[in-house]
C-alpha positions as MATLAB code, in Angstrom:
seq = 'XXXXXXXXXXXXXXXXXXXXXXXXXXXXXXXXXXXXXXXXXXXXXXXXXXXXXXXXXXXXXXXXXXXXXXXXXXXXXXXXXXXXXXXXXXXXXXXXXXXXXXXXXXXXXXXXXXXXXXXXXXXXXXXXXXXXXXXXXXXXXXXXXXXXXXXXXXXXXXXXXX';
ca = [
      23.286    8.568  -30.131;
      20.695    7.302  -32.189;
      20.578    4.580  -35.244;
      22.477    7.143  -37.606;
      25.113    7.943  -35.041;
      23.505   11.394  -34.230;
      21.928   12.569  -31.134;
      18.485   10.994  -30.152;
      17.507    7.658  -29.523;
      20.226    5.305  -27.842;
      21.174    2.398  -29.765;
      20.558   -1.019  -27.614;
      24.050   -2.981  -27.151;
      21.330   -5.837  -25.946;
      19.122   -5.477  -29.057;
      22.414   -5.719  -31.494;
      23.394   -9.081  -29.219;
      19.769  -10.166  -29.519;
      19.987  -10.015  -33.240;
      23.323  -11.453  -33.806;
      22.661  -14.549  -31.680;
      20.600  -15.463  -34.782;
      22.509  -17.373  -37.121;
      20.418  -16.032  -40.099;
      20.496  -12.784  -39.046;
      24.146  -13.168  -38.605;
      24.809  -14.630  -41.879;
      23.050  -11.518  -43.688;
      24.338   -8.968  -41.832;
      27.686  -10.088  -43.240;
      26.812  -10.100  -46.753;
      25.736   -6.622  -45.938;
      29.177   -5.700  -44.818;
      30.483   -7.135  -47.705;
      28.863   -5.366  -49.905;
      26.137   -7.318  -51.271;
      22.543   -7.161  -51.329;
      20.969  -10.464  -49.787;
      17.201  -11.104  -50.217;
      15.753  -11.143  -46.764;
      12.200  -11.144  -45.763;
      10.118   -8.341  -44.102;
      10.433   -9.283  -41.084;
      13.984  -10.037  -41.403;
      14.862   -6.511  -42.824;
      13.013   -5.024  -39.901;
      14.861   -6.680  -37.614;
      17.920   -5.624  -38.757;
      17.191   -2.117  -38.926;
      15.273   -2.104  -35.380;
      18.499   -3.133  -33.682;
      20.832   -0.433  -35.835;
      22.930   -2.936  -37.520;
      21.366   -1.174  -41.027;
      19.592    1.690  -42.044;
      17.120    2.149  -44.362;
      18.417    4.836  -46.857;
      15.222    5.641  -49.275;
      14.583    1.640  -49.444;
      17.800    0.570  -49.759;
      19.488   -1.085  -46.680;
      23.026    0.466  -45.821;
      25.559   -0.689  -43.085;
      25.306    1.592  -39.953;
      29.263    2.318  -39.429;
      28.469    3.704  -36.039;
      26.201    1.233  -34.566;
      28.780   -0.688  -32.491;
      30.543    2.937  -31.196;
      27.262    4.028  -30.621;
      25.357    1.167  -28.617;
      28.863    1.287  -26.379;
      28.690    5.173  -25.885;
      24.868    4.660  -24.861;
      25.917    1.935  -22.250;
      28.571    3.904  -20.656;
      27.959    4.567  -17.044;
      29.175    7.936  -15.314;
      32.100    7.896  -13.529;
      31.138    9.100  -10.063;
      33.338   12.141   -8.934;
      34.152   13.955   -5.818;
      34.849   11.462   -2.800;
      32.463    8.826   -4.163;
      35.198    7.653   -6.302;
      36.806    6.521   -3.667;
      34.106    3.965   -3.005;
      33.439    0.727   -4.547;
      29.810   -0.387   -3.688;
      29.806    1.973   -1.259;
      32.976    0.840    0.630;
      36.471    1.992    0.798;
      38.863   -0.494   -0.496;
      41.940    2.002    0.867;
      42.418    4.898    1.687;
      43.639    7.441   -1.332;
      47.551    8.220   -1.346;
      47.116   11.839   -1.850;
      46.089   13.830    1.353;
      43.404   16.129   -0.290;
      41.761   13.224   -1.625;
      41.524   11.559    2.037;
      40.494   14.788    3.579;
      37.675   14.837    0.765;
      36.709   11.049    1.531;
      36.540   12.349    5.249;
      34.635   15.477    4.756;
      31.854   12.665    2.501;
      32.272   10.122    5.486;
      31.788   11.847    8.872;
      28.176   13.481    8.418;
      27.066    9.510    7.600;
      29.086    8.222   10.534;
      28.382   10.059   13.429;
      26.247   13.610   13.867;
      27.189   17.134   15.713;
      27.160   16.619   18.810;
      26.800   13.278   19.355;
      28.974   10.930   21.302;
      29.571    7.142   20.212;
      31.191    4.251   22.283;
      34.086    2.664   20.301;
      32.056   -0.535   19.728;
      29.262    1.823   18.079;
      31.688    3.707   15.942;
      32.960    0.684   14.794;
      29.790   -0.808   13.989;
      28.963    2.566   11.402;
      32.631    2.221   10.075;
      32.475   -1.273    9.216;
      29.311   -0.456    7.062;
      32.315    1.651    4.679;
      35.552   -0.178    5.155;
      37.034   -4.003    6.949;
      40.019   -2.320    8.166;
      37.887   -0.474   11.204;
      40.766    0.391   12.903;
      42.382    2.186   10.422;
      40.009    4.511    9.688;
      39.170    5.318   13.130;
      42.673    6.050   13.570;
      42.915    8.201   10.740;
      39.808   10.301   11.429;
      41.167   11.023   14.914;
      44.829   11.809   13.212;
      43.162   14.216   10.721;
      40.712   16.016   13.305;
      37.657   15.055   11.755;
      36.846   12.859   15.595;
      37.509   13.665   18.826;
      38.442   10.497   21.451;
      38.417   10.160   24.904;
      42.112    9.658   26.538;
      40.642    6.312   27.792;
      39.076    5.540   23.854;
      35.716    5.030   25.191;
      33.564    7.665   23.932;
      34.213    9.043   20.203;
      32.518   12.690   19.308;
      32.384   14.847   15.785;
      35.434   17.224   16.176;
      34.118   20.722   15.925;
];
């Protein structure tokens, strides 16, 4: 969204905060809101319209209803999707309730953790599953349970399940 609340430009949540942390600027972009016309200087005025807070309207300085909405909108981050929302900087915090959601996490997991045809000891698939979660055991358990590894009877070697 841009100054005017229409598509373009994003407003700057930081540049709104930078202006309002001025006292002065404060004080007129109130009387602004309330409906009066303060004297302010150039630079002042261009302030005020650089961060969105007004807009200039054929020389005459109007409140920008949407600049709040707007700077908020622009500083919304994506929510990530598929199994990735499962991960909070990068690691699982537990594993999702519904099965199709851990089967999803697994199916992201396993090409990171251990490649076709390879064979880890338990101490090296334990080392690449603490990099995504501190309860190791868990998940090594569960990615044996749900097929996605294949263990030795003895648990010393671990290998992709085909």
């Amino acid at each position: 969204m841009d100054r005017d609340g229409q598509p373009g430009t994003p407003v700057s949540w930081q540049a709104i905060m930078a202006a309002l942390a001025s006292s002065r600027l404060r004080e007129l972009y109130a009387a602004f809101v309330l409906g009066q016309q303060p004297a302010l200087s150039a630079q002042e005025r261009q302030k005020l319209v650089d961060c969105s807070l007004l807009n200039d309207d054929g020389g005459r300085l109007v409140v920008n209803e949407q600049a709040f909405k707007a700077a908020l909108a622009a500083a919304r981050r994506p929510e990530p999707e598929g199994a990735e929302r499962f991960l909070l900087a990068g690691r699982i915090e537990g594993l999702p309730k519904r099965a199709t959601d851990r089967l999803k996490l697994f199916e992201f997991l396993i090409p990171q953790i251990i490649g076709p045809g390879a064979t880890l000891t338990e101490k090296q698939l334990n080392a690449k599953l603490a990099a995504f979660t501190d309860d190791v055991p868990l998940l090594r358990r569960a990615l044996v349970d749900y097929g996605y590894l294949d263990r030795e009877r003895d648990g010393s070697a671990y290998r992709r399940a085909r």
